[in-house]
Structures are given as C-alpha cells and as structure tokens.
GUNUPA-855296 format. One record per residue (C-alpha): residue number from 0; residue in one letter; x, y, z. Coordinates in nm, 2 decimals, m for minus. Layout:
// GUNUPA-855296
seq, type, x, y, z
NUM, a, X, Y, Z
...
END
This chain:
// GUNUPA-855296
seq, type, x, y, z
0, x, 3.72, m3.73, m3.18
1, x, 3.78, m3.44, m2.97
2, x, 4.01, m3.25, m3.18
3, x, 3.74, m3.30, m3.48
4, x, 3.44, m3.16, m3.28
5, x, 3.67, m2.88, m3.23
6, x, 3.73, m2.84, m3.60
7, x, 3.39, m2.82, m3.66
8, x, 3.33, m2.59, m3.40
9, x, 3.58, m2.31, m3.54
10, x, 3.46, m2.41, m3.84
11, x, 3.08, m2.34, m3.77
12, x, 3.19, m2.03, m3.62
13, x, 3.41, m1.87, m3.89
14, x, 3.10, m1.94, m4.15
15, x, 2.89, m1.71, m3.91
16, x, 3.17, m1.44, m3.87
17, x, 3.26, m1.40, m4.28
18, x, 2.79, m1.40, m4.28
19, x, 2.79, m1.16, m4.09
20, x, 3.06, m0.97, m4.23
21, x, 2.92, m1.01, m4.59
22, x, 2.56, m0.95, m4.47
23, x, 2.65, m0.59, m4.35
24, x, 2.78, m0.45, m4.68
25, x, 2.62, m0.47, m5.05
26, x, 2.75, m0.61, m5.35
27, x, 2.87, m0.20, m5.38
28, x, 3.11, m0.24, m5.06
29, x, 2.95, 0.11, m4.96
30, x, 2.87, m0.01, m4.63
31, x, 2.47, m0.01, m4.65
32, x, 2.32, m0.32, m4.52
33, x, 2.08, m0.54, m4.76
34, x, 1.69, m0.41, m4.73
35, x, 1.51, m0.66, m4.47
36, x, 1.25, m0.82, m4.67
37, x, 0.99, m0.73, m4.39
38, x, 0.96, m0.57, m4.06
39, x, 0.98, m0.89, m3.87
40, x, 1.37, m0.97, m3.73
41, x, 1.30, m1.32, m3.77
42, x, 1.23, m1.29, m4.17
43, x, 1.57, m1.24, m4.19
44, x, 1.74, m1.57, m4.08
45, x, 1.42, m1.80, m4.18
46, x, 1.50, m2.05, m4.45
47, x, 1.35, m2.34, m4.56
48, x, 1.60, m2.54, m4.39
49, x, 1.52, m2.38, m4.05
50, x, 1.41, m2.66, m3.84
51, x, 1.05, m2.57, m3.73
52, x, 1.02, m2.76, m3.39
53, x, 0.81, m2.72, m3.08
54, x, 1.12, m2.63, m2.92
55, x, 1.22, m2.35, m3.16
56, x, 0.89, m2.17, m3.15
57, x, 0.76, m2.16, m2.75
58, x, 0.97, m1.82, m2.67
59, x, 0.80, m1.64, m3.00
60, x, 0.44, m1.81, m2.97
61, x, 0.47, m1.76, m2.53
62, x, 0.55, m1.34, m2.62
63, x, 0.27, m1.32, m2.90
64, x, 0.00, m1.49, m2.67
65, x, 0.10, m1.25, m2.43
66, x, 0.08, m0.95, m2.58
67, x, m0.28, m1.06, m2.73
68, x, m0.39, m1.18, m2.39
69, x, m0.50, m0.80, m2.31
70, x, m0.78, m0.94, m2.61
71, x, m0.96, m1.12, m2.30
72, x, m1.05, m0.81, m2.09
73, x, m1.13, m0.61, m2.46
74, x, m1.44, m0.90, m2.43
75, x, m1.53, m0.84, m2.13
76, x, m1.58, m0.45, m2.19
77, x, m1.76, m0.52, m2.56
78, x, m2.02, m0.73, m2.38
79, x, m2.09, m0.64, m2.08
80, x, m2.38, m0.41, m2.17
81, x, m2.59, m0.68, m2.30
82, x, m2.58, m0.78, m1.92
83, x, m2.62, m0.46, m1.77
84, x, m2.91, m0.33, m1.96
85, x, m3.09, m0.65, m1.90
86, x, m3.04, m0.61, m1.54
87, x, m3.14, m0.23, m1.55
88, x, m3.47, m0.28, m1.68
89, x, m3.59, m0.51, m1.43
90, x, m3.82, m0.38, m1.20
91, x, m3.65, m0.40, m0.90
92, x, m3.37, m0.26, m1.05
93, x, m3.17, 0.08, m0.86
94, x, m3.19, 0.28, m1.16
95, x, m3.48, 0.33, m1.40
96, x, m3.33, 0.44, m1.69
97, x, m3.47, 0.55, m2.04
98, x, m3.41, 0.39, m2.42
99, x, m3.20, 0.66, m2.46
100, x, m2.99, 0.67, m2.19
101, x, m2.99, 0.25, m2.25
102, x, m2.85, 0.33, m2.60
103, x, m2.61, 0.59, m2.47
104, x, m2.44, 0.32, m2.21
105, x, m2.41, 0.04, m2.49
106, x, m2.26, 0.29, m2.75
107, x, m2.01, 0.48, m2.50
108, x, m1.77, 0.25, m2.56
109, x, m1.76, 0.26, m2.89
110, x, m1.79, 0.61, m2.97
111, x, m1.43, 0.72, m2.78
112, x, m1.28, 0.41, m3.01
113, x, m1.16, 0.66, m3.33
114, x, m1.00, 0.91, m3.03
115, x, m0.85, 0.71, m2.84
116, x, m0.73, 0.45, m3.21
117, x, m0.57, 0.82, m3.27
118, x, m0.35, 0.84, m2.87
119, x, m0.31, 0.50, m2.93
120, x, m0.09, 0.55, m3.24
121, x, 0.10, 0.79, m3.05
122, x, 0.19, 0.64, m2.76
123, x, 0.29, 0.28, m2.95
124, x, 0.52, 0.48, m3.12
125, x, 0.66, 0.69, m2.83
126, x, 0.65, 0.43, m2.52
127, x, 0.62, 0.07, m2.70
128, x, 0.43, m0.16, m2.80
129, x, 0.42, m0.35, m2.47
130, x, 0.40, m0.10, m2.26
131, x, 0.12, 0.08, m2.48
132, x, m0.07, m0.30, m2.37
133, x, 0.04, m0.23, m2.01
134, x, m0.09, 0.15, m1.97
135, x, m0.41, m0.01, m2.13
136, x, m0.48, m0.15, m1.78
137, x, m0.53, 0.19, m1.60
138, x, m0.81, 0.33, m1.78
139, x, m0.97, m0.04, m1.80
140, x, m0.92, m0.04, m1.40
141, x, m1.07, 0.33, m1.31
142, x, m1.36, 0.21, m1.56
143, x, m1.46, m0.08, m1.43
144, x, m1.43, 0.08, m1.04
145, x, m1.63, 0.35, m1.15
146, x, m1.92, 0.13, m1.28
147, x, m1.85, m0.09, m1.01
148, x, m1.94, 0.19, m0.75
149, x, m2.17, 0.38, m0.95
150, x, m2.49, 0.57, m0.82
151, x, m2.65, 0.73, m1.09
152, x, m2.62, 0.66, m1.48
153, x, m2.37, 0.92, m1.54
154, x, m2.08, 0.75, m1.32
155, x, m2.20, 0.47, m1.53
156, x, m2.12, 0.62, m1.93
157, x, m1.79, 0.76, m1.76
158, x, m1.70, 0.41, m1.65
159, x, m1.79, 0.29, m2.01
160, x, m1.62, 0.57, m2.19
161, x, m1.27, 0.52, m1.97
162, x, m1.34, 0.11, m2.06
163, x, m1.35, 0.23, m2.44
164, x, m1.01, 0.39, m2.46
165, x, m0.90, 0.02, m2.29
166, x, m1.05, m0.12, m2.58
167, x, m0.89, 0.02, m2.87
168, x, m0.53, 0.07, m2.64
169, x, m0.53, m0.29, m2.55
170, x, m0.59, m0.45, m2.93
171, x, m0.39, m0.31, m3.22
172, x, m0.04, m0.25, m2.99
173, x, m0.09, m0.64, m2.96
174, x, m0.13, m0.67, m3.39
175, x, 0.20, m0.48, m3.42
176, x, 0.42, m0.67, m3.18
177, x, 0.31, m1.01, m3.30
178, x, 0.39, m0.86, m3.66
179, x, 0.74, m0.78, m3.59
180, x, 0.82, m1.03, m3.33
181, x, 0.65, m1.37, m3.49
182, x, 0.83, m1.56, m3.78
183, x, 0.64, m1.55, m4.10
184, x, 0.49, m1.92, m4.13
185, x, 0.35, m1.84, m3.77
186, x, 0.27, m1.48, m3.76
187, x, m0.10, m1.57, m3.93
188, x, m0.22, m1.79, m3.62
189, x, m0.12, m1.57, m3.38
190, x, m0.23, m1.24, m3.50
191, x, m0.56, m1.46, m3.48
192, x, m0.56, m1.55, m3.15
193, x, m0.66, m1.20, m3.07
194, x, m1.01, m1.22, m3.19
195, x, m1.04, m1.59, m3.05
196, x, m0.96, m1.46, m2.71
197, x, m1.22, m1.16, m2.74
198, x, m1.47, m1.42, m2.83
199, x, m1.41, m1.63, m2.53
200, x, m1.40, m1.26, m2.29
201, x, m1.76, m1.23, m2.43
202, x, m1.88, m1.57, m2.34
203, x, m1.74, m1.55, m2.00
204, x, m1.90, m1.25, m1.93
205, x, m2.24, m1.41, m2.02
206, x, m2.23, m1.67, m1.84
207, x, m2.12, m1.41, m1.54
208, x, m2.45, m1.24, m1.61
209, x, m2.69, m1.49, m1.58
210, x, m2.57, m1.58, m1.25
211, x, m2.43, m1.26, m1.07
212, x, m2.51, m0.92, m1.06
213, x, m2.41, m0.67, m1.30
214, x, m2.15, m0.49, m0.96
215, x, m2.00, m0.82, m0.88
216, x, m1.91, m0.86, m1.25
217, x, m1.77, m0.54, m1.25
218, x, m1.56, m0.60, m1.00
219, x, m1.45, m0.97, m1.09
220, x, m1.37, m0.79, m1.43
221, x, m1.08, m0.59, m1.30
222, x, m0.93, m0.86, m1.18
223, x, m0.89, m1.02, m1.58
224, x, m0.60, m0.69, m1.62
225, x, m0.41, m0.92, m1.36
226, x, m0.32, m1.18, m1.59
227, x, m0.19, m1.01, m1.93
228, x, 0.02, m0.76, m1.75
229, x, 0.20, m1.10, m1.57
230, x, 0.24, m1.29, m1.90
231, x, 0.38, m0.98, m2.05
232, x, 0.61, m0.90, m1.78
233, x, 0.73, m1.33, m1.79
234, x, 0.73, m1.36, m2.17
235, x, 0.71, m1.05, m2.38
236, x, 0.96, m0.82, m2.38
237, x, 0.97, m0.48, m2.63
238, x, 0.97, m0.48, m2.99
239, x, 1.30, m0.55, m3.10
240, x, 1.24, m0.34, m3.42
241, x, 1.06, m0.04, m3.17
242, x, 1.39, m0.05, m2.95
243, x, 1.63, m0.02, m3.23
244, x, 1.41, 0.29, m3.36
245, x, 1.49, 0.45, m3.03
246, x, 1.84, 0.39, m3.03
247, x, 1.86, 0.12, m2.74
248, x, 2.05, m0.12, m2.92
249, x, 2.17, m0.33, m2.61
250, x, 1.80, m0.39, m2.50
251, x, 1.72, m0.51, m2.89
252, x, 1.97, m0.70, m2.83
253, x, 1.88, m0.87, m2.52
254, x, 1.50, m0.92, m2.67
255, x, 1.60, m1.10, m2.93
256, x, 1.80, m1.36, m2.72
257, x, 1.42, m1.37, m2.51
258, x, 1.30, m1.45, m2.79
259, x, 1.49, m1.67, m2.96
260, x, 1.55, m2.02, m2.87
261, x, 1.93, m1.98, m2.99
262, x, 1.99, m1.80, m2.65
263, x, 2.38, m1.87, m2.70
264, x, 2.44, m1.79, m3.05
265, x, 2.52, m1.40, m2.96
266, x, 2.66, m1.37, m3.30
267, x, 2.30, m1.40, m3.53
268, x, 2.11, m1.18, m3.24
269, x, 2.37, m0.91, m3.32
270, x, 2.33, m1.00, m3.67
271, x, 1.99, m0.92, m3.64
272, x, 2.03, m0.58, m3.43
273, x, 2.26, m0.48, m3.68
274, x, 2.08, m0.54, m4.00
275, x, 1.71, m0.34, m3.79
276, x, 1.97, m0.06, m3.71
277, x, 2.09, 0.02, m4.11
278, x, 1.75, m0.03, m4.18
279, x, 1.65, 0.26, m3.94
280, x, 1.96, 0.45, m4.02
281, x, 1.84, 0.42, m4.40
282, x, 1.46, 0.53, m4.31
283, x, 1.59, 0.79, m4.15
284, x, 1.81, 0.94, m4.43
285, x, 1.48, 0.97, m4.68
286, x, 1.41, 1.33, m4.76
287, x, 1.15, 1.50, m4.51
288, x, 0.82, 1.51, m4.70
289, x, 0.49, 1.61, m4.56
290, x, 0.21, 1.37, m4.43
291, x, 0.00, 1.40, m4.73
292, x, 0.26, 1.36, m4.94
293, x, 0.35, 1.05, m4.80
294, x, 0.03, 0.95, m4.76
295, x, m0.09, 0.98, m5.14
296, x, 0.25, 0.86, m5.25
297, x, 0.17, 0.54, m5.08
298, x, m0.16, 0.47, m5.08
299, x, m0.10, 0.47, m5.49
300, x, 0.13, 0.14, m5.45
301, x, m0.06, m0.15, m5.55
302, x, 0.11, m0.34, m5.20
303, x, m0.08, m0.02, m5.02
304, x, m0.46, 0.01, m5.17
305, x, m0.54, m0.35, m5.26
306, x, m0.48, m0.49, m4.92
307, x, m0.69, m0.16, m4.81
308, x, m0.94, m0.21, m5.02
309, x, m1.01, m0.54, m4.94
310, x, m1.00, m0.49, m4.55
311, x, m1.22, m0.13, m4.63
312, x, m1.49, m0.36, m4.78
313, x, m1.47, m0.65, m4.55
314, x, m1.52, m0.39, m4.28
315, x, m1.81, m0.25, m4.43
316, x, m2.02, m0.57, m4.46
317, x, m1.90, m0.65, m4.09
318, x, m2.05, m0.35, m3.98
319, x, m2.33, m0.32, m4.19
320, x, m2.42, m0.71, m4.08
321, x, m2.50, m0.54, m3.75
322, x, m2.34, m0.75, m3.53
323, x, m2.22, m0.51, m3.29
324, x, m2.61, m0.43, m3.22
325, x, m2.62, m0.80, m3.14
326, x, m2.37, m0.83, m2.91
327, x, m2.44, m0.55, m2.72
328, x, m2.79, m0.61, m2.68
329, x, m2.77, m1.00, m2.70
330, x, m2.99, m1.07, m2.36
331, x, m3.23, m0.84, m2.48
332, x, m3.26, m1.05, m2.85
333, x, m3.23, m1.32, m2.73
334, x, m3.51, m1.31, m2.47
335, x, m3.76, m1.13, m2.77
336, x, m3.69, m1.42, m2.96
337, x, m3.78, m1.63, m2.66
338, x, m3.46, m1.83, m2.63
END
C-alpha cells in the first residue's frame, strides 16, 4: 500500500515538473513562454476539471471582499450631504447657508473625482493596488475631521473635497485587484460587490441622519476606514501580476500561496510567477511608441471600442437619469414629496 501511494506520489510530481518545463518554452524551443490568456494568474491553471469547492475559493473571495470593502466608506462620503444640508437649513441650525453655497457642498465631492481618477492611476501603478486602497484612508480621515470640527462652510467644502479624492482612490484600485486576483467564473460577483457595499454605506448613513447629528456622523464615519484597512492587512495581499511588474518575484510568489488554497504545491505558484514574469519580460520588449499612438492603435480593436462603447452609453443614461441629484439631495425630495 505504502510503496503504491509513493508511486503515485513521484508520479504526480514528475507530471508537474515535465508541465512546467513544457509550459515555459513554445512549440519554437526559443524559450518564450505561451501568452496568458488574461491578466488574471488564476486563468492560467483553471480548467473545467478544477474542482470549484467552498474550500478552494475562501482565500480569493476573503482578498476580493477585502479590497472592495473600502466601497463602504465611498457610501458614506456620496451621501452624507443629503443629511447635512437637511440639517443646515433648519432654523436652529449654526450656519445659515445660501442655495449656492448648499450646491457647492453636495457637488465638492464630485468635482475633484476626474483629478484625483487621474493621481489615482498613478499611484496604483507605482505603489499597488492595495496600498493605493490603504493611502485612500488618509485623505477620507483629515476629511471627515475637518467637517467634523468645522466652524464656518469653508472648513466644510475642504472636508468634502479631501473626502472626494477618498472616493475615487478607494474604488477602481479595488476593480483592478479583484480583476487580476479572482478566477474567471468568480471574478463577475465580486467585482459586484463593490457597488452592493456602496449601496449599503448610503443607507447606513441615512439612517445615521435621522437620528444623530450631522458632527456625530462625521465622526462615527471615520471610524468605517478601520475595518477595510484590517481585512486588507488579514486577507489581501499585493497584486501578484503588480509585484511581478516591479520585479519582486519572491513576494508574487508568496501572494499567490495567500491566495491559493494549494498552499503546498510550491511548484504551480512558481508556475504561475514564472509564466506573469515572461509575460512582463515580453511587454516590455514592444517597441517604445507614444501615448497617442498607443492610444488610437488600440482603441481601433474591436475588443477595445465595443466594450467602451457600450459602458460610454450606459454611463451616459446613468448620468443623465439624474440619480446623483437624488442621492445627494434625497432628505430634501423626499420631504417635498411628503414621504
């Protein structure tokens, strides 16, 4: 019995050693690896006779919800003026402010979101996906402080604005990671847990309203920062694919093993950081070429501008519909409409 097991066992593990080998060199033998078939690690060892259980798919679903858990606290800072203006306009309130400044403190946020989209691209591309989530907790702290301890509208819009690069540094970091960390049959439900938990950050901060003050929500809103940064510190570690960009190929290695359930199979995580690291290597070789160039040479792929398309339009009837007007001046419908 024992000496079969064995057999097996060497077996099992000379299949994996002559994959690999085989895997890492074309059908050429000139030593380029195959082209991944997308940017997620996983895509590269999931078949159809994968076993898909519970088991398997904690470690990747536990690092995706944490990286989108930063979605909560985006909530929190897209409704909270629907609160605050209600609040303000009450007659015993300790600033009487003007429809215009009241449109200026709902659209603050909003209007640093392009800008700080722009830093955000940048710094997920220079410190990480994760930590781009993490940093996006000191501007969401100093904002909320700020409104928190505010004494004239002013403090207030520089609060909102500091909340709005929070907003758009705490969100897409989250899109990429899940992208090139999920496997493929899962990676559709959890890029949509994002949204789901910026719903629930909005109806929590609702309900907050009606009962406390708009500076006791402020400060029980910092507090929300508390919880992504632990999950992601537990359960998420850096983007495999990021890592191996920046040449840390022993810290790819050891997310992938986080990860994975297969914590013991060394052999396929190295598989993996091997085939991310000829991909690189082979991005890196392509001919310099400007941004423009690039830019027009892709956007003309049919893979490229129908997928933009169809988000471009989708966008443009979300926005049209006008239901950012809603939600940041919900109370105030609401209570015209004498719900």
């Amino acid at each position: 019995m024992l000496k079969i097991s064995s057999g097996l066992l060497l077996k099992e593990k000379s299949t994996l050693e002559n994959n690999y080998e085989t895997d890492c060199r074309d059908d050429n033998d000139n030593g380029d690896i195959h082209k991944p078939i997308s940017g997620s690690h996983f895509d590269l060892t999931f078949t159809p006779t994968e076993k898909s259980t519970y088991k398997a798919v904690i470690p990747q679903v536990l690092a995706c919800l944490s990286a989108a858990s930063f979605h909560l606290p985006v909530g929190l800072i897209v409704a909270y003026s629907a609160i605050l203006l209600d609040q303000l306009d009450k007659t015993d309130s300790e600033f009487i402010i003007t429809e215009d400044e009241a449109s200026w403190i709902a659209s603050a946020t909003v209007l640093v979101v392009p800008g700080a989209a722009l830093l955000t691209g940048f710094l997920v591309d220079s410190i990480g996906r994760i930590s781009t989530l993490k940093s996006a907790a000191i501007p969401y702290i100093l904002g909320w402080a700020l409104i928190a301890k505010s004494t004239n509208i002013r403090s207030i819009l520089i609060g909102r604005i500091l909340t709005g690069f929070a907003l758009a540094m705490g969100t897409s970091p989250a899109i990429a990671y899940i992208t090139e960390v999920a496997r493929p049959d899962l990676r559709g439900a959890l890029i949509c847990l994002g949204p789901a938990m910026t719903s629930f950050g909005m109806v929590l901060i609702y309900l907050a309203g009606y009962y406390l003050y708009w500076r006791t929500v402020a400060w029980i809103s910092i507090s929300f920062a508390i919880l992504p940064l632990l999950l992601m510190y537990l359960y998420s570690p850096e983007s495999p694919t990021w890592l191996v960009s920046r040449g840390r190929n022993q810290d790819a290695l050891k997310a992938c093993k986080i990860i994975s359930v297969d914590k013991a199979k060394d052999l396929i995580h190295q598989r993996r950081v091997r085939i991310l690291e000829r991909e690189h290597e082979r991005k890196s070789v392509t001919p310099n070429v400007g941004v423009l160039t690039k830019f027009f040479s892709s956007i003309t792929k049919p893979t490229v501008y129908k997928p933009f398309f169809i988000l471009t339009v989708c966008f443009f009837f979300q926005q049209m519909s006008g239901i950012y007007v809603l939600i940041f001046y919900a109370v105030k419908f609401f209570k015209v409409l004498c719900l």
